[in-house]
N, C-alpha and C positions, 0 to 999 in steps of 0.2 A: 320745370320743363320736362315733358314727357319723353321717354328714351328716343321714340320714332322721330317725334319732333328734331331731339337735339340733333341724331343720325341726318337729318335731309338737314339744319342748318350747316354741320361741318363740310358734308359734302357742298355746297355753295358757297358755304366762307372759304374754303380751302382754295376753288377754283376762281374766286375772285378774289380773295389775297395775291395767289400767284403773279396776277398779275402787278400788284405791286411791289411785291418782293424785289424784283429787278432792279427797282431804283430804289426803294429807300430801302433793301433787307431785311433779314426778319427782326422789326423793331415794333414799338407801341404803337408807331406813327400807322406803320404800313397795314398792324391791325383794326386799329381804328377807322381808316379808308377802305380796308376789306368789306368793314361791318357795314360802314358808308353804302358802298355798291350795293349790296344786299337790303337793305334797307335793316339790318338788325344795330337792336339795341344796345347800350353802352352795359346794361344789367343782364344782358344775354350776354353777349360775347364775355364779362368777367366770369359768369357762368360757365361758359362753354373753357374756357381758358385761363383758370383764375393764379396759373404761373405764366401769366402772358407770352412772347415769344417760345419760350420754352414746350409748352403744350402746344404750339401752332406746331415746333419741328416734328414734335413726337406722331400728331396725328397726321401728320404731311408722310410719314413714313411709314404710318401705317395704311394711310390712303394709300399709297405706291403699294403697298403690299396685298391689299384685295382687289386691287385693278388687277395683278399678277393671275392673281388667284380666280379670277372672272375671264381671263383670257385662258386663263391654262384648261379651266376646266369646256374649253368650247373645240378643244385642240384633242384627237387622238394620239396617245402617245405608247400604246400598247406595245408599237412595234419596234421603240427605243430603247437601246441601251440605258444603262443608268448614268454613265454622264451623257451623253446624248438629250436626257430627260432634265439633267441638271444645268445644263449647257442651257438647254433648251426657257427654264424657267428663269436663269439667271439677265440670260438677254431682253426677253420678255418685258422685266420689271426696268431694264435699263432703258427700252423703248420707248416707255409709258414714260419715264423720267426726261428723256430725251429734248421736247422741249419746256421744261422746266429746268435748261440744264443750272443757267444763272440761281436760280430758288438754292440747287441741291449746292453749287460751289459755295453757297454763302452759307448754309447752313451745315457743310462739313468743317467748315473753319470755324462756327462756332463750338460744335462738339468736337472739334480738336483742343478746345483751350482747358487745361488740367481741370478747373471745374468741373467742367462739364461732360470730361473722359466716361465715367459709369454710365451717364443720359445715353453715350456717342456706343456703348459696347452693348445695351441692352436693346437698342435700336436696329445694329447689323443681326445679333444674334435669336430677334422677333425673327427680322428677313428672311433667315436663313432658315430658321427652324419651320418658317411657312414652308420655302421651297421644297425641303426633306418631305414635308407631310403631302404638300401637295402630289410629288410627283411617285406617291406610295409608298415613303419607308414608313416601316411603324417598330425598327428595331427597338429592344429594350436593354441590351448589352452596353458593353463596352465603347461599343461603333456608336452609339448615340451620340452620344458625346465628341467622338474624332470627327464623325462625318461635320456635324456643326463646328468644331471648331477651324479644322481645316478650309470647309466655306466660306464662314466666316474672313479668312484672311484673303481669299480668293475674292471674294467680294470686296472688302477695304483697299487691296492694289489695284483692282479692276476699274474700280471708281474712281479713284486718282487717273489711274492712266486717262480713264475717258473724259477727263475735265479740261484735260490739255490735248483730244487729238482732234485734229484738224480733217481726218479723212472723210472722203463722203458716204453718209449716211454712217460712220464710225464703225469703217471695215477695218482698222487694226486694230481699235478696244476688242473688237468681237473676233478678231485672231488671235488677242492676246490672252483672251478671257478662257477661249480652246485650248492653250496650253498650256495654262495656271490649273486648269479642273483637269490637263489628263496627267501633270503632275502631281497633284496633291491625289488622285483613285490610284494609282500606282504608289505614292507613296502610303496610304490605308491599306492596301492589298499587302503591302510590306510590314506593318507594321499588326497587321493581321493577323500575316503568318508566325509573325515572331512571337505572337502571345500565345497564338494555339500550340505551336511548338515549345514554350515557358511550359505551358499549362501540361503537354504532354510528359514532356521531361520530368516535370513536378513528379506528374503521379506515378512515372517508370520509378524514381527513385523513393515512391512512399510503397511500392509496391516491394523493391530491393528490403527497403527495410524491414517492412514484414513478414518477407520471409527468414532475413535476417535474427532479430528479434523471437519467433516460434525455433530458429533451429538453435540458435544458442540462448534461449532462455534457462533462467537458473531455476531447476527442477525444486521444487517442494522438499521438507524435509519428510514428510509422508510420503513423499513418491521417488525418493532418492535412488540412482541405480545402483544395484554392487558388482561392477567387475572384479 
């Protein structure tokens, strides 16, 4: 099966799985009916997914994540701050998921179960690392790394919270998701400072030592002094 090919079947099986997913979860059953609707075959779909449910969650998250990515890029965000921009992509992706919300509750309980822990942390950590890039980090430091990690977690509570709220159109996941992202930028801006100032101090005191070092070095015996 040709790349383009397999590309337009996933996107079809994914949006007609969905709709199975609600009742029977993400099981063999529900792929198999997917395939059904579509009219694809039982040697395509093992193709397309030959860790069955498994490869359905992975690509369903990453479905979500260039849907993200297709809306952000239609949105000017020049004039945002950076959590503003992050804020801004985080919600985004929650929208899109919005009504699929049953799909995402049954398939975060699955990557909650110890198995499947590494499947469940390289799947937030795709998400997140989309969001940084999209909304123009391109750090290579230290921050690469915190900015993802700290998302990361902001993302994994935000998604619980939203699975249980009941508000309309999910005005307090998306109050709560505002004060998770301007805790964790204030806590990077903290954690920021403390390196650059490690880093500073570092070299104050390799700098002490050197001159430490040149003034009490032990002289040569070819260049001995004689008081």
């Amino acid at each position: 099966m040709l790349k383009e090919e397999k590309d337009r079947c996933w996107d079809d099986f994914i949006e007609a799985m969905l709709m199975r997913v609600a009742l029977e979860g993400w099981s063999y059953k529900a792929l198999k009916l997917g395939a059904s609707d579509i009219n694809l075959s039982s040697g395509a779909l093992a193709e397309l997914f030959p860790n069955g449910p498994k490869d359905a969650i992975r690509y369903f998250s990453k479905w979500a994540d260039q849907k993200m990515v297709e809306e952000i890029n239609t949105f000017d965000m020049s004039d945002l701050r950076i959590r503003e921009k992050i804020s801004f992509a985080a919600k985004t992706r929650l929208a899109i998921l919005q009504p699929h919300r049953e799909a995402v509750r049954r398939a975060t309980s699955i990557l909650m179960a110890p198995n499947n822990a590494v499947l469940g942390m390289k799947l937030v950590y795709a998400s997140v690392d989309c969001m940084w890039y999209e909304i123009g980090d391109r750090s290579s430091d230290f921050s690469f790394y915190t900015k993802r990690g700290l998302l990361a977690g902001v993302l994994s509570t935000t998604t619980m919270f939203w699975l249980t709220d009941g508000s309309e159109n999910s005005e307090e996941t998306m109050s709560f998701l505002d004060r998770r992202i301007g805790d964790v930028m204030r806590l990077h801006r903290t954690r920021e400072n403390f390196v650059n100032a490690r880093f500073r101090a570092r070299k104050a005191f390799e700098t002490f030592g050197d001159v430490l070092k040149s003034r009490y070095a032990r002289p040569s015996k070819g260049n001995s002094r004689v008081t």
